[in-house]
N, C-alpha and C positions, 0 to 999 in steps of 0.2 A: 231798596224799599223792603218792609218785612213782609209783606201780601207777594209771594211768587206767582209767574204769570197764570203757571198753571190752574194753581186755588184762582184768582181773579175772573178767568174762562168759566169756570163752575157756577161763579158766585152772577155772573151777567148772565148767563144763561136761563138761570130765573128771575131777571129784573124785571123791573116794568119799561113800557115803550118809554122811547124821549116823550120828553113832557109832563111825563110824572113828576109831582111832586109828593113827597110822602110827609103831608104836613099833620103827623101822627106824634110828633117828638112831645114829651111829656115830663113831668118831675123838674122842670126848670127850674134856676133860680128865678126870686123875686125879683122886679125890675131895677136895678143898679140905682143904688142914690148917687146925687151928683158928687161928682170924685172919686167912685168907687173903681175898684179895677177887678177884676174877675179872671180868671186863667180858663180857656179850653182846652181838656187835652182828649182830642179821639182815639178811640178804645175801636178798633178794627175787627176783632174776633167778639165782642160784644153789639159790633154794627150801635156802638153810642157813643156819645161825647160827652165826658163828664166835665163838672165843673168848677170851678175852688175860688173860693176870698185869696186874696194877696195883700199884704207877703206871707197870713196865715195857715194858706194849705189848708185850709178851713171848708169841709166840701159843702158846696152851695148849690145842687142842684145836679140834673140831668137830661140830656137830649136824646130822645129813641125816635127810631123811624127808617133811622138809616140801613144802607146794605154795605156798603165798605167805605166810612168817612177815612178821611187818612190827613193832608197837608191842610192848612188855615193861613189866615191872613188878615191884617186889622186894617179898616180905614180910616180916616181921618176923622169921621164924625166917633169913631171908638166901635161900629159893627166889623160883626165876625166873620168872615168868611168861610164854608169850610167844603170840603172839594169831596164829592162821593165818586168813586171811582166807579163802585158796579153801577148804582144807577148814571153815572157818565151826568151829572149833574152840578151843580155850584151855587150853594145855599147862605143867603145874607141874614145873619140874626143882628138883631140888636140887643144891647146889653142886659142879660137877664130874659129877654123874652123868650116863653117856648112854641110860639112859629114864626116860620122864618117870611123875611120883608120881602123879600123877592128870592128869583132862582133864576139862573141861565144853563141852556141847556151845550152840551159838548157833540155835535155829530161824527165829529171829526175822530173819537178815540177813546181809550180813557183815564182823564185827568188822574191826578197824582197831586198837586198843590198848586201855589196862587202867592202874587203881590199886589200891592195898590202902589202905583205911581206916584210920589207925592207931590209934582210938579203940576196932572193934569186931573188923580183920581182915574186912568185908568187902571181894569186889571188884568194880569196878564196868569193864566192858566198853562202849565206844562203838563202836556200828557205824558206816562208814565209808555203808554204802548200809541201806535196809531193804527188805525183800521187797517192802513197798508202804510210799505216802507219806513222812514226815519221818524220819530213822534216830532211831533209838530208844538209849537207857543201859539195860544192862541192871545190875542189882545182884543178883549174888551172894551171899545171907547164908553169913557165914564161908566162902563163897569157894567155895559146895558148894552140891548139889541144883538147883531148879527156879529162876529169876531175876526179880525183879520189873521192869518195865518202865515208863521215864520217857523224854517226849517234851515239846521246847520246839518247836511248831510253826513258829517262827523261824526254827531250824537245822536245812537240810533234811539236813547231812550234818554227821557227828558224829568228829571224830579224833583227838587226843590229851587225855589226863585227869589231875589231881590231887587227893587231899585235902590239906587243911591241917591243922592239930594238932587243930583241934575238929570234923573230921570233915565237914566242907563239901568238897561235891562242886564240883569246875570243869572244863567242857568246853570244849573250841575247837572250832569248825568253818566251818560256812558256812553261806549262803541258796542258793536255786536260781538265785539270779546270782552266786553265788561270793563276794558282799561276809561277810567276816569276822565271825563272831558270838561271842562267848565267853560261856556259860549258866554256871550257878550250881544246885545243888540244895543248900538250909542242912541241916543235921543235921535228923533228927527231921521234915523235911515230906518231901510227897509231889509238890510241885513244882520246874519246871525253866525257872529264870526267866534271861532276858538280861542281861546287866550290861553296861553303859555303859564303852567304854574312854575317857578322855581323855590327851592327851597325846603321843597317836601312832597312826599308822595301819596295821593289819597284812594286806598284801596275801595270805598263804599260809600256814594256818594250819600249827602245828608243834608244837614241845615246849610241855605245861603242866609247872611241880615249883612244889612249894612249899619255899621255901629254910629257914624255920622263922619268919618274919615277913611276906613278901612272897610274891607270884606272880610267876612266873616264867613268861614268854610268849615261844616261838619264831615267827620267822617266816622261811620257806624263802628268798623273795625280800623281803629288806629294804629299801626304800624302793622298793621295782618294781622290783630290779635283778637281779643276778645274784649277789649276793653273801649271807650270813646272818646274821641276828641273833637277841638277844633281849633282853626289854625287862622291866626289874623294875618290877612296880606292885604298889603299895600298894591293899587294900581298902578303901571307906568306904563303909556302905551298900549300894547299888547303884551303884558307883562303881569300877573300877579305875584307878587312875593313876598313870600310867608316871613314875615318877621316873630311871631313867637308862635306856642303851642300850650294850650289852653286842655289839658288832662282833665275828664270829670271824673271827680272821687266817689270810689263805688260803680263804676258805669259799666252798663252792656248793651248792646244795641240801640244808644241812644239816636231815636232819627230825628227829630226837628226838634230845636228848643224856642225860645221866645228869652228878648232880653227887656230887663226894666229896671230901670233903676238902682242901677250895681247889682243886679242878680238875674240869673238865666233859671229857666223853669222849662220844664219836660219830662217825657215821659221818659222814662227806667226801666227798661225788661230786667226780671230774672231770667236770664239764661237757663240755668242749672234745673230752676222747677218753673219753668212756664209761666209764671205770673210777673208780676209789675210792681214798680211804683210811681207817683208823681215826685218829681226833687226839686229842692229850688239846690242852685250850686253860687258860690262866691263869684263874680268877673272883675277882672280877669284871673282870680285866682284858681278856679275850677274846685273849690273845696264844699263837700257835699253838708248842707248844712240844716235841709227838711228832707225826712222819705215818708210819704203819705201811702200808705196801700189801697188797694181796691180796685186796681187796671190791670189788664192782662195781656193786651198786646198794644201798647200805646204806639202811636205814629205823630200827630201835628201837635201843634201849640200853640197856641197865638194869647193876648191879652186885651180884654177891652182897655180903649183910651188912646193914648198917640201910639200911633203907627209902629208895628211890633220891627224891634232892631235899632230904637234911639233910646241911648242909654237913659 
């Protein structure tokens, strides 16, 4: 993730208790007409989530309030999900609205990003840290109330998440030396098992989506370098494997993208001078084809409308 633990410590240190909600967010877009589709992308060092028309990149708005927004996630009915890590909270907007429909709070740690199940509408939140030992998934049923809690003793830190059509959970994260782990929870169990990547090696964990056949796996720094990927594997078993590799043109720390309709959208850091951009990129071509300015440390992505990760 691009927020280090240490900044994160600082940044909760002057949060508000659980419970807060900081329903301060302002500049929204106007409420989405039927069909429309709108892009979030939180802005972390800004504590905002700005907003864009698609496929235009056209900015539509802004959300403030926040203390460290970072991962998103869409539901079915087309609301946003989006996961504050310092306030350790999880904020549902609806398309175009500037306050949010509900909020669930995280005691457990602090969140990092989010899926919606599309089999049952639940959501499943990964924390990035947990208060003590390995971070934990927390699961949402229907997206509400108190949250079940799963831990892969593996993965001591837990960051981007998807389901696939049958309701199988997938997490990226890391071990406490930082080597790359991506877990697994199947429908219907209570376990959170490791899955084997072959094919390729993912130095910095990033986007999960499931594209409506494959998984879809980002990594910030693709081959150790300065530039990003991501890599489509196929499931077997315990087994993912990377069948191609998906370069984004122009890219540097890209962490979570959102896919729609042949095109992937997310944030773009400059490296070099600290600023940003929003991209849309070709899929699977990875060819950069909008760069929007005005973000500075971009993290999540999501889209209103069907469920972000079906083409």
């Amino acid at each position: 993730m691009r927020v280090a633990f240490g900044l994160l410590l600082m940044l909760t240190a002057c949060a508000a208790p659980h419970g807060f909600s900081p329903y301060a967010p302002n500049g929204a877009a106007a409420p989405a007409s039927s069909g429309a589709r709108l892009l979030y992308v939180s802005d972390t060092e800004n504590s905002a989530v700005d907003i864009y028309s698609v496929p235009s990149l056209k900015p539509a708005g802004k959300l403030k309030g926040f203390l460290q927004p970072q991962g998103e996630c869409t539901n079915a009915a087309g609301d946003i999900w989006i996961v504050d890590t310092g306030y350790q909270t999880i904020f549902e907007y609806a398309p175009g609205e500037k306050k949010p429909s509900a909020t669930l709070d995280d005691y457990l740690g602090y969140p990092a990003s989010c899926a919606i199940n599309p089999v049952n509408g639940d959501l499943a939140v990964t924390n990035e840290f947990a208060n003590s030992g390995p971070a934990d998934v927390l699961i949402y049923a229907n997206a509400s109330g108190t949250p079940e809690s799963f831990r892969n003793n593996e993965q001591y830190v837990d960051d981007f998440a998807a389901y696939d059509n049958a309701g199988n959970l997938y997490v990226s994260g890391a071990t406490t030396k930082g080597v790359y782990v991506l877990s697994r929870l199947r429908a219907g169990t209570k376990t959170l098992n490791t899955i084997k990547i072959t094919g390729a090696t993912i130095h910095q964990p990033g986007t999960v989506l499931w594209n409506g056949s494959d998984l879809i796996l980002g990594d910030q720094a693709c081959k150790g370098g300065a530039t990003s990927c991501l890599y489509v594997a196929t499931v077997s078993g315990n087994t993912a494997g990377v069948t191609s590799t998906i370069a984004l043109g122009h890219s540097c720390d890209v962490v979570q993208v959102a896919l729609y309709n042949g095109t992937l959208y997310g944030g773009n850091s400059d490296c070099a001078h600290h600023s940003g951009t929003v991209d849309a990129w070709s899929y699977p071509a990875g060819t950069r084809e909008t760069a929007i300015a005005g973000v500075h440390a971009p993290v999540g992505a999501a889209i209103s409308g069907p469920p972000t990760g079906r083409p």
